[in-house]
C-alpha positions in Angstrom: -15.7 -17.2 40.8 -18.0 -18.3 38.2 -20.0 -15.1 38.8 -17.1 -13.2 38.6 -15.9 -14.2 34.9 -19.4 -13.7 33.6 -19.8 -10.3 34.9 -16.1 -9.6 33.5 -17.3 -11.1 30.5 -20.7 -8.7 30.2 -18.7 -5.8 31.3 -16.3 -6.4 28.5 -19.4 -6.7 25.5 -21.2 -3.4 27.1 -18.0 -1.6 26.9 -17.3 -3.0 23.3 -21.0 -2.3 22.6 -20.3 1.5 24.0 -19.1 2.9 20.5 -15.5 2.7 21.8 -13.8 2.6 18.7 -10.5 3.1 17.7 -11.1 3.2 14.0 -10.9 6.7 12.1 -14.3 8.2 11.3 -15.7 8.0 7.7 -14.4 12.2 7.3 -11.0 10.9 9.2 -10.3 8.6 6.2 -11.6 10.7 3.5 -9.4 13.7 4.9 -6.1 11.1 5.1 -6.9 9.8 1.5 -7.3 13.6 0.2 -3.8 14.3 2.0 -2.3 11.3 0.7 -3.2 11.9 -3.3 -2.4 15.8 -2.5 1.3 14.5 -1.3 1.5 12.3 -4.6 0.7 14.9 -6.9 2.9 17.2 -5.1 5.7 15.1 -5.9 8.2 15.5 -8.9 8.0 11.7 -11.1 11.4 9.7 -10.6 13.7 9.9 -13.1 14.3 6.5 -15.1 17.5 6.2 -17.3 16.0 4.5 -20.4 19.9 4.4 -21.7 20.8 0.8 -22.7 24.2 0.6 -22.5 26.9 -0.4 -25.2 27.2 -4.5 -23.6 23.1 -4.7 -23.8 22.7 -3.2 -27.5 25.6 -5.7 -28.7 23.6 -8.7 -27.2 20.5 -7.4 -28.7 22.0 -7.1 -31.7 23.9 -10.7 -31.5 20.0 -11.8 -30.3 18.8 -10.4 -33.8 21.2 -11.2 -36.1 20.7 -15.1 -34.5 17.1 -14.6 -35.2 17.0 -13.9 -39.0 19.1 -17.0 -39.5 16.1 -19.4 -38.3 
């Protein structure tokens, strides 16, 4: 039994050992990273409403006027 679990064990370091990798070659990645920044510049920048509206400028302004009494 012994003998068993140490051969299991060497089996599962020489197959490890093997090259049997799972993880994406050096030209793998590079070709994903190129597709990724290719998809990004592809795409049109979000659109951000900068508009304050007429509650927020009326608290800035309260915010301001509170300032220049100090």
């Amino acid at each position: 039994m012994k003998d068993l679990a140490i051969l299991l064990a060497f089996l599962a370091v020489a197959f490890l050992a093997a090259g049997c990798s799972t993880t994406p070659s050096k030209l793998e990645r590079i070709e994903a990273n190129e597709a990724a920044i290719n998809a990004l510049q592809n795409t049109p920048a979000p659109v951000v409403d900068t508009s304050c509206p007429a509650q927020c400028t009326e608290k800035i302004d309260r915010a301001f006027e509170k300032s220049q009494y100090k």
